[in-house]
Each structure stands twice: as structure tokens, then as C-alpha cells.
N, CA, C and O of each residue as an XYZ file, in Angstrom:
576
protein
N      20.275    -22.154     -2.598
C      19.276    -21.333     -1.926
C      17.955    -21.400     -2.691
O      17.958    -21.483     -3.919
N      16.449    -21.354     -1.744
C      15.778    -21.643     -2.782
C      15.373    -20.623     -3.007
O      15.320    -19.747     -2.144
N      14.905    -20.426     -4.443
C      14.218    -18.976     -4.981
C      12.600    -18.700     -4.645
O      11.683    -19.478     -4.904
N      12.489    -17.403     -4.008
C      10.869    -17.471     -3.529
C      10.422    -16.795     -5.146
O      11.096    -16.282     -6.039
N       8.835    -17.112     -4.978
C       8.108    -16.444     -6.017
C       7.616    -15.441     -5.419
O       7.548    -15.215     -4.211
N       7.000    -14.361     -6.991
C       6.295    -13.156     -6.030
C       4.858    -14.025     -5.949
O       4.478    -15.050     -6.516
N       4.216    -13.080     -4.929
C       2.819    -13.134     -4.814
C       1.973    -12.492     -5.933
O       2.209    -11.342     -6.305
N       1.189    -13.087     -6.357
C       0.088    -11.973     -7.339
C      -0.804    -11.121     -6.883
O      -1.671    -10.560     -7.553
N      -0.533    -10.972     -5.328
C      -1.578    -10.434     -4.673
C      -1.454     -8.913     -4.860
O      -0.357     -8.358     -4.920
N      -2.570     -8.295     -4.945
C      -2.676     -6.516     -5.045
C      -2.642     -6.125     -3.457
O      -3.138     -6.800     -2.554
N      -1.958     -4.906     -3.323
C      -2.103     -4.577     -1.758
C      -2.749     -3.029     -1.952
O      -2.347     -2.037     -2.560
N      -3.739     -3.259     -1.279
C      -4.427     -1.953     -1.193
C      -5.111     -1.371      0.264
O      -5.516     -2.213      1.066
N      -5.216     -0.127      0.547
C      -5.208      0.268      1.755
C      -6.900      0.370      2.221
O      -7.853      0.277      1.447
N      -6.959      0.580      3.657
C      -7.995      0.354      4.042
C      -8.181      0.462      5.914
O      -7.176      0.249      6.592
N      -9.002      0.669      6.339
C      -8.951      1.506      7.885
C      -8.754      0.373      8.469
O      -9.480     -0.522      8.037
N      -7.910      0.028      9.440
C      -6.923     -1.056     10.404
C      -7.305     -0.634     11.409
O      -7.628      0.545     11.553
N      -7.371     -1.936     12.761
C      -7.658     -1.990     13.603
C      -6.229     -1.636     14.198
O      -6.229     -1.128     15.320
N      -5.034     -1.846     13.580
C      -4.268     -1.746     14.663
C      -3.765     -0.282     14.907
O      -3.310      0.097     15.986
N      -3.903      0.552     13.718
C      -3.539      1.960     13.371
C      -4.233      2.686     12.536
O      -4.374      1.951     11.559
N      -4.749      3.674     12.325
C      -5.244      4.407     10.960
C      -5.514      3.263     10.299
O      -6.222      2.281     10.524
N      -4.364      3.811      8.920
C      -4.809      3.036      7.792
C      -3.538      1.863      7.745
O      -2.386      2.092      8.112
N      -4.072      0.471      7.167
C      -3.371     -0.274      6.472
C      -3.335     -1.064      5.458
O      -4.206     -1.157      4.592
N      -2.418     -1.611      5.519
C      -2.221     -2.507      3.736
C      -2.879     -3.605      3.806
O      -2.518     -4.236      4.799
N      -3.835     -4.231      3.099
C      -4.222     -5.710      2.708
C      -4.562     -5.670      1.509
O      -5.007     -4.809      0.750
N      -4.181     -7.144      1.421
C      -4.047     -7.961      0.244
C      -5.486     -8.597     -0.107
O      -6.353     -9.010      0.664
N      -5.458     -8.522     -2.111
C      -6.587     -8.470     -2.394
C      -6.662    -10.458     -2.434
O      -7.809    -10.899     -2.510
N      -5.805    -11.249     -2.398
C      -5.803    -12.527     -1.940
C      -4.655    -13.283     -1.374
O      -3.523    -12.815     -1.254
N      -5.073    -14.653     -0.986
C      -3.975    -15.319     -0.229
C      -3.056    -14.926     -0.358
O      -3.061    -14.484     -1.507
N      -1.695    -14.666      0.283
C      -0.466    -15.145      0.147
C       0.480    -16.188      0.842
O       0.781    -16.233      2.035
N       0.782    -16.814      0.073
C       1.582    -18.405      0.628
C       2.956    -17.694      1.109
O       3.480    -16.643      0.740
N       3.381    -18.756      2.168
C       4.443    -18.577      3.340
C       5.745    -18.855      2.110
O       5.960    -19.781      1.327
N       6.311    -17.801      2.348
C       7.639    -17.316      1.399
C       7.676    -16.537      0.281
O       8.662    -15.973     -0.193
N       6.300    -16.533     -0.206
C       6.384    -15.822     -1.208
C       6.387    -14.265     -0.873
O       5.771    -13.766      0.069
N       7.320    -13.450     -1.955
C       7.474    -12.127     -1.954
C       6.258    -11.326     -1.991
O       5.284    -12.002     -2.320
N       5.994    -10.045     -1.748
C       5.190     -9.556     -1.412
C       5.359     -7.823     -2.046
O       6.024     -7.061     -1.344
N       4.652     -7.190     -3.558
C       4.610     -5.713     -3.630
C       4.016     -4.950     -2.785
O       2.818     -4.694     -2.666
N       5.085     -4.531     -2.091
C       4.463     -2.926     -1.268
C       5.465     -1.967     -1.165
O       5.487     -1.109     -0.282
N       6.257     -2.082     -2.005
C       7.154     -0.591     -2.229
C       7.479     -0.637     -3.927
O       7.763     -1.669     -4.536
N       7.403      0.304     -4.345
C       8.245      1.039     -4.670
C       9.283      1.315     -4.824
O       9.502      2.398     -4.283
N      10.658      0.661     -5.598
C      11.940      0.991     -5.098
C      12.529      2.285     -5.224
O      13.564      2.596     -4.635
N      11.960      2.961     -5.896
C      12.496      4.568     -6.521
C      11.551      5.367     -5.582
O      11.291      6.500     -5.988
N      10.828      4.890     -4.073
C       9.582      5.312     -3.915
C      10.325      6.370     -2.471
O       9.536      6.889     -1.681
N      11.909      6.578     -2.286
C      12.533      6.748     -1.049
C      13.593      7.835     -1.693
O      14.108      8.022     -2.796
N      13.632      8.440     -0.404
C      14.806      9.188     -0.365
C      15.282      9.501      1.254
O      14.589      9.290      2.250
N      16.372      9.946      1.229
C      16.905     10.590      2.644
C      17.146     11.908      3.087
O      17.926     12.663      2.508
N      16.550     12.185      4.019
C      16.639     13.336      4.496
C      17.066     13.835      5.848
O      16.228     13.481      6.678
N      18.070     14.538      6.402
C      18.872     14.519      7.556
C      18.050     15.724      7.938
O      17.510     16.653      7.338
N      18.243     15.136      9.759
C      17.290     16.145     10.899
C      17.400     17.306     10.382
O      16.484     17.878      9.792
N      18.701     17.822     10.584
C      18.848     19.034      9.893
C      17.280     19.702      8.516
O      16.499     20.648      8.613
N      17.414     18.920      7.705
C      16.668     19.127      6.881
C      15.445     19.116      6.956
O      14.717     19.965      6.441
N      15.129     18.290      7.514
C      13.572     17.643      8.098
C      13.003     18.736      8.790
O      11.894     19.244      8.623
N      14.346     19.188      9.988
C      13.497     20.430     10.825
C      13.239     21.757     10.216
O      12.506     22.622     10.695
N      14.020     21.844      8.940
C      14.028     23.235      8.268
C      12.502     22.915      7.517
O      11.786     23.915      7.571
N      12.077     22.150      7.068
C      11.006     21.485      5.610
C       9.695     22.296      5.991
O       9.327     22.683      7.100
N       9.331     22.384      5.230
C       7.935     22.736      5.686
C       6.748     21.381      5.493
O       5.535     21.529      5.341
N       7.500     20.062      5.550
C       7.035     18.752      5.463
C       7.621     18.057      6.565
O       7.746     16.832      6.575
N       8.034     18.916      7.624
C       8.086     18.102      8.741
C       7.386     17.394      9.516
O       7.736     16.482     10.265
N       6.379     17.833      9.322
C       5.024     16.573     10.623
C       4.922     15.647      9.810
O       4.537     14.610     10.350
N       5.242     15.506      7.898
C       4.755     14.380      7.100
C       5.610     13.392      7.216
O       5.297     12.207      7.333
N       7.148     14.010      7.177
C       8.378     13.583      7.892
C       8.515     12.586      8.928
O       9.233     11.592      8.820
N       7.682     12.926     10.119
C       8.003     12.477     11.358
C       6.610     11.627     11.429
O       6.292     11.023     12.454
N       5.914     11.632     10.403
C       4.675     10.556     10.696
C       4.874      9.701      9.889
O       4.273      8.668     10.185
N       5.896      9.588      8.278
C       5.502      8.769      7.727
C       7.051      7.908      7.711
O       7.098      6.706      7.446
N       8.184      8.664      8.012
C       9.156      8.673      7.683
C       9.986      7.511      9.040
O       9.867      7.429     10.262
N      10.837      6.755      7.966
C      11.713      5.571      8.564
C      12.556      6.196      8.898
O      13.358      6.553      8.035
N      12.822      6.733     10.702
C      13.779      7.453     11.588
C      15.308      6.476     12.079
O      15.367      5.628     12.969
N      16.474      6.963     11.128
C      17.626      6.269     11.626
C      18.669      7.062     11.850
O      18.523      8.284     11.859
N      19.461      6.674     11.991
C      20.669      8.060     12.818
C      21.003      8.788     11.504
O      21.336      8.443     10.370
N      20.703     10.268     12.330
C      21.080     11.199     11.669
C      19.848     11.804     10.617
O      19.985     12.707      9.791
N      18.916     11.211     10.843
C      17.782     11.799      9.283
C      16.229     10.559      9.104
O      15.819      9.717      9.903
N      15.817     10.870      8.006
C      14.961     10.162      7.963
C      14.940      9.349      6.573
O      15.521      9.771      5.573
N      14.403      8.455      6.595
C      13.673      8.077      4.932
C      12.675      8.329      4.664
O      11.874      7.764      5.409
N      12.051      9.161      3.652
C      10.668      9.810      3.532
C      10.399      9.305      2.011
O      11.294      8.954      1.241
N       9.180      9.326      1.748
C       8.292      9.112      0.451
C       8.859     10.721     -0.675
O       8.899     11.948     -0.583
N       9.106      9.918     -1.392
C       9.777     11.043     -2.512
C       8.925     12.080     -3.073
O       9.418     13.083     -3.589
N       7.369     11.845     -2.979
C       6.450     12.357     -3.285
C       5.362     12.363     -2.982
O       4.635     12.340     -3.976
N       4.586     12.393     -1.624
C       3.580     12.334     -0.443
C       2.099     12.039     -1.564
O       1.147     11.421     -1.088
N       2.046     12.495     -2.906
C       0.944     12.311     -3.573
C       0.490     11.098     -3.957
O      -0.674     10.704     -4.016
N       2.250     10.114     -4.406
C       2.249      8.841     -5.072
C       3.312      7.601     -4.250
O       4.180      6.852     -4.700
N       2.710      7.834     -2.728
C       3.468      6.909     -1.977
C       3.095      5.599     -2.086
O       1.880      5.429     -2.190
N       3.733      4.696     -2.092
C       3.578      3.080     -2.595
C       2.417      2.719     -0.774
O       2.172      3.420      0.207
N       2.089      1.484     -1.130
C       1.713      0.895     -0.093
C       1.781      0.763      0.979
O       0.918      0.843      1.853
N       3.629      0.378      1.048
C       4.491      0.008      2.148
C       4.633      0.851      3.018
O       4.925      0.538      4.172
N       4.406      2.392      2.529
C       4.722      3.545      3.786
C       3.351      3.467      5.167
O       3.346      3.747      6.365
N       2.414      2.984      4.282
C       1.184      2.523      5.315
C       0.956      1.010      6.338
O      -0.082      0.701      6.924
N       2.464      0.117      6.317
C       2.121     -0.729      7.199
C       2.739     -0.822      8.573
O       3.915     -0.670      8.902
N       1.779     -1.080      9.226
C       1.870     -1.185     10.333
C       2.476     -1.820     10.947
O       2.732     -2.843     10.312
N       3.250     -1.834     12.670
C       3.874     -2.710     13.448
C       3.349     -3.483     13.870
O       2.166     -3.217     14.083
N       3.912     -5.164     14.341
C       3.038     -6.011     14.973
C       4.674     -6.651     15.283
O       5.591     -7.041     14.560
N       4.439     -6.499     16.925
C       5.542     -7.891     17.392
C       5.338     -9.185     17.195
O       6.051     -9.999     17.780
N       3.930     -9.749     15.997
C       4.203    -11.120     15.582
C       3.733    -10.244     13.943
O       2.611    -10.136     13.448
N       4.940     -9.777     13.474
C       4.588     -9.908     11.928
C       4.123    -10.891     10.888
O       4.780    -11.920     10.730
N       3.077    -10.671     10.185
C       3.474    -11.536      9.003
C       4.005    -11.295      7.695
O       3.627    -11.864      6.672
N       5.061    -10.265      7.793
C       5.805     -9.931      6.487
C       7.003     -9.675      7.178
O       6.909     -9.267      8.335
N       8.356     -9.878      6.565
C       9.658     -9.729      6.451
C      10.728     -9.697      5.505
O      11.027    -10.560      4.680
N      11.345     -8.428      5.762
C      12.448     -8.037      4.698
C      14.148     -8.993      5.182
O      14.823     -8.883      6.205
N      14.385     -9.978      3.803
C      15.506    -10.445      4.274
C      16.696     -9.532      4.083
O      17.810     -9.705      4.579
N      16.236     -8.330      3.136
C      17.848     -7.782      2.556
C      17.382     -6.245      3.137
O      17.289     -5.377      2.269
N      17.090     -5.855      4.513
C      16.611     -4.952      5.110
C      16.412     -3.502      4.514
O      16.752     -2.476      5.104
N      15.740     -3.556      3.104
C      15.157     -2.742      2.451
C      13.506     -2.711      2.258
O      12.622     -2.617      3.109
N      13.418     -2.846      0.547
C      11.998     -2.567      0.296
C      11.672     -4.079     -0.068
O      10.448     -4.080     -0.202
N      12.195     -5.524     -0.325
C      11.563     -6.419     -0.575
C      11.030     -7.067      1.114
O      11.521     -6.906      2.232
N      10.073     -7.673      0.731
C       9.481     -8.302      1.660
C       8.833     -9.441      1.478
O       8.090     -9.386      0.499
N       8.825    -10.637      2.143
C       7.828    -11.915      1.996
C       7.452    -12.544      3.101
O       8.030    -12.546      4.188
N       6.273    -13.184      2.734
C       5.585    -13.855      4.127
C       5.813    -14.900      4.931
O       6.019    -16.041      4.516
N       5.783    -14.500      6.348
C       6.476    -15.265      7.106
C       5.775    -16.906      7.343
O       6.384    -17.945      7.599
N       4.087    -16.665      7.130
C       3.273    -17.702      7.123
C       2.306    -17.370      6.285
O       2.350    -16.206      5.889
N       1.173    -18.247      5.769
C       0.309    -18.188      5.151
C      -0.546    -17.335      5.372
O      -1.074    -17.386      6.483
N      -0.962    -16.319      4.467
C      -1.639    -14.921      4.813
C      -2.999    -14.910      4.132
O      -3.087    -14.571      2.952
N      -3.913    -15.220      4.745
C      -5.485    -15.308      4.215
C      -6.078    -13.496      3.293
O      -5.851    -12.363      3.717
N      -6.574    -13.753      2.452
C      -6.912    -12.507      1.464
C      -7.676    -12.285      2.679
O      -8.298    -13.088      3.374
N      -7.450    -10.638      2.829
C      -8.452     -9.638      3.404
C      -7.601     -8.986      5.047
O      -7.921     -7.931      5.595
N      -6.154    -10.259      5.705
C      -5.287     -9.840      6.596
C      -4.366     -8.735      6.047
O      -3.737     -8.529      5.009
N      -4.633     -7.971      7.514
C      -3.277     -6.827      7.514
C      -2.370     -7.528      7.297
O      -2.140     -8.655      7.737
N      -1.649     -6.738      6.422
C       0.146     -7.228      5.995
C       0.620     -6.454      7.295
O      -0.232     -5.616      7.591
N       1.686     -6.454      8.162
C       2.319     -5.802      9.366
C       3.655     -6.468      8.661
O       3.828     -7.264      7.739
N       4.704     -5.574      9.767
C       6.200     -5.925      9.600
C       6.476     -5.388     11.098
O       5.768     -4.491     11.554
N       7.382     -5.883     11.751
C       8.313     -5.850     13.105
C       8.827     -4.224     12.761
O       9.408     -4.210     11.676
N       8.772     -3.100     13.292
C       9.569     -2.083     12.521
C      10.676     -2.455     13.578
O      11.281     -1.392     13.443
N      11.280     -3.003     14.348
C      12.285     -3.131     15.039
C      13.312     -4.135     14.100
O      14.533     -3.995     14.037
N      12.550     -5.130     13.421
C      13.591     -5.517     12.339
C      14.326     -5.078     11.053
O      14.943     -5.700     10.189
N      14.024     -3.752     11.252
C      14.275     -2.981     10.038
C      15.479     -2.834      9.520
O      15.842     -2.931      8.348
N      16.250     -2.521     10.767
C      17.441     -2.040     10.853
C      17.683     -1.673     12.289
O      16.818     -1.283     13.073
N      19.288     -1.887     12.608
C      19.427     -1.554     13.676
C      19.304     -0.299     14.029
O      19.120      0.038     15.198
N      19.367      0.263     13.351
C      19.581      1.805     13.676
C      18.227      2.464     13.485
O      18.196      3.319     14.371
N      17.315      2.511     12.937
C      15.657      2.903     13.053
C      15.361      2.620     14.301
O      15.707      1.771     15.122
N      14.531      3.661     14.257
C      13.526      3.970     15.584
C      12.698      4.217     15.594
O      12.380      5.176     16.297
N      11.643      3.468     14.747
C      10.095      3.821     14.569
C       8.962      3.387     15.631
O       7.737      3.437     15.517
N       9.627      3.023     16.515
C       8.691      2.753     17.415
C       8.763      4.089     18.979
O       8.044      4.469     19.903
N       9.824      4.289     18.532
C       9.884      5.725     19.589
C      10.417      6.967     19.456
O      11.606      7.185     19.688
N       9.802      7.637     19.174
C      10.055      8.776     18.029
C      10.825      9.855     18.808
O      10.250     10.871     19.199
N      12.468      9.568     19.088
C      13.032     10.456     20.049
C      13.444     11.250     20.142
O      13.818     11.733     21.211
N      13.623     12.034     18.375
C      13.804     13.689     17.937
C      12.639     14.359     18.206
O      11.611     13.718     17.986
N      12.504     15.631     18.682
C      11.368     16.056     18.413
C      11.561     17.189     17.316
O      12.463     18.013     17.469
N      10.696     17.239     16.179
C      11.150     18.000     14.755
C       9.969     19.487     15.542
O       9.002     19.319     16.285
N      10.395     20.490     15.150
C       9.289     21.751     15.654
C       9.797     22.585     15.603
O      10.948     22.244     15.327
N       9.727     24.063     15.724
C       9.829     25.235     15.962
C      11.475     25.275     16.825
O      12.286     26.095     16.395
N      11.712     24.762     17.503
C      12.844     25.028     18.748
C      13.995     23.951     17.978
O      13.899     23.124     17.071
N      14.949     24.362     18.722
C      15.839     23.163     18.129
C      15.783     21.398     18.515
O      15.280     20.841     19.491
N      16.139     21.115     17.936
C      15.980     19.337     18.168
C      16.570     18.931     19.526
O      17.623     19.430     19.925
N      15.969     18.133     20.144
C      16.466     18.218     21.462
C      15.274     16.683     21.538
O      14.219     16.478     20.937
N      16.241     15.610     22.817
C      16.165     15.002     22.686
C      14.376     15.072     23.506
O      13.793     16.072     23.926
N      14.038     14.037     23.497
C      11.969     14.138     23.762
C      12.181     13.754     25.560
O      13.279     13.261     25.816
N      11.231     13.945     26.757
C      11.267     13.727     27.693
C       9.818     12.420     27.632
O       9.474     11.831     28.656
């Protein structure tokens, strides 16, 4: 198998056309090479249950990787890594092979492009593209 290298590239955030804010890179990155934008200690889990009790529920449900039963949220909303800021694109140019926090590029990524990722390749079980709990005041019930 061949071994990818990391990228030396810095990823830093900045106002995106496709959403708020997103991640780009302070230069090139070549097709395969790995890519820093997490954090591995940068996650934790938190079940609906919990989420709806929090008084960090809207941070929850905006920032947070939704899979059955709970969420994955930033361990500390002050010192969230990069990665919680990128955006979806049905032609990504970043991908996780071991469907966590590593990631590398699918093609050659010019300094100054949004980094994006597929959030549908995440995992089967995430649902970040349709947010079908609704977290609030009432009980969880599925969204119309």
C-alpha cells in the first residue's frame, strides 16, 4: 500500500462562498497527500437525550456530526480545530479513508481553495445534510 505524505499546508478559516465560514489552505496541496484539520482529542459524543437537556444545544445542532442516537460535538466551542468549519460539496476535494478525523486530497488543491468534504461520506449513519431531530423546548420529535 502506498504511504501518503502529510501536506505542510496551514488551514485557516475565512468567509466561503458556499456557507458562512470555511477552511483554506495557506498553499498547494498535491492529490493524496494528507491534510490537518482536526484535532484528534478535538471530539466527543453526546446523545439526543443530552443535547436536548444542554444549554449548548443550538451549538450542538449547528456544529455537531448528527448520527443515530446523539451527536459528535467540539469538546470545547472556544478551541475547535478547523475541520468543524468545512463545508459540503457533492464534488469534494478532501476525503477521509478511515471515516474519522484524517483526511487527504482527492486532486490537486491550488493555495487559497475551499477544502470541502461529501458529509454524506462520513458515515453511514450521519445526517448532516438533513437535520431530522429537532433539539428545543418540546420533546424531540421527528421535523416536518
Amino acid at each position: 500500500m502506498h504511504k501518503r505524505k502529510w501536506s505542510k499546508a496551514l488551514v485557516h478559516l475565512r468567509p466561503s462562498r458556499i456557507d458562512g465560514i470555511g477552511c483554506f489552505a495557506d498553499i498547494a496541496i498535491r492529490k493524496g497527500e494528507f491534510v490537518r484539520v482536526w484535532d484528534t482529542e478535538d471530539s466527543k459524543w453526546v446523545t439526543l437525550r443530552e443535547a436536548h437537556a444542554s444549554r449548548y444545544k443550538d451549538l450542538y445542532k449547528r456544529y455537531g456530526i448528527r448520527s443515530a442516537g446523539g451527536y459528535w460535538v467540539p469538546v470545547d466551542f472556544l478551541r475547535m480545530s478547523a475541520g468543524w468549519y468545512m463545508n459540503h460539496s457533492t464534488s469534494p476535494n478532501l476525503q477521509s479513508d478511515d471515516g474519522e478525523v484524517t483526511y487527504f486530497a482527492l486532486r490537486d488543491i491550488p493555495a487559497g481553495e475551499e477544502l470541502t468534504i461529501d458529509y454524506r461520506r462520513m458515515d453511514e449513519q450521519f445526517d448532516n445534510l438533513s437535520r431530522d431531530v429537532v433539539i428545543g423546548e418540546r420533546p424531540l420529535r421527528k421535523a416536518s
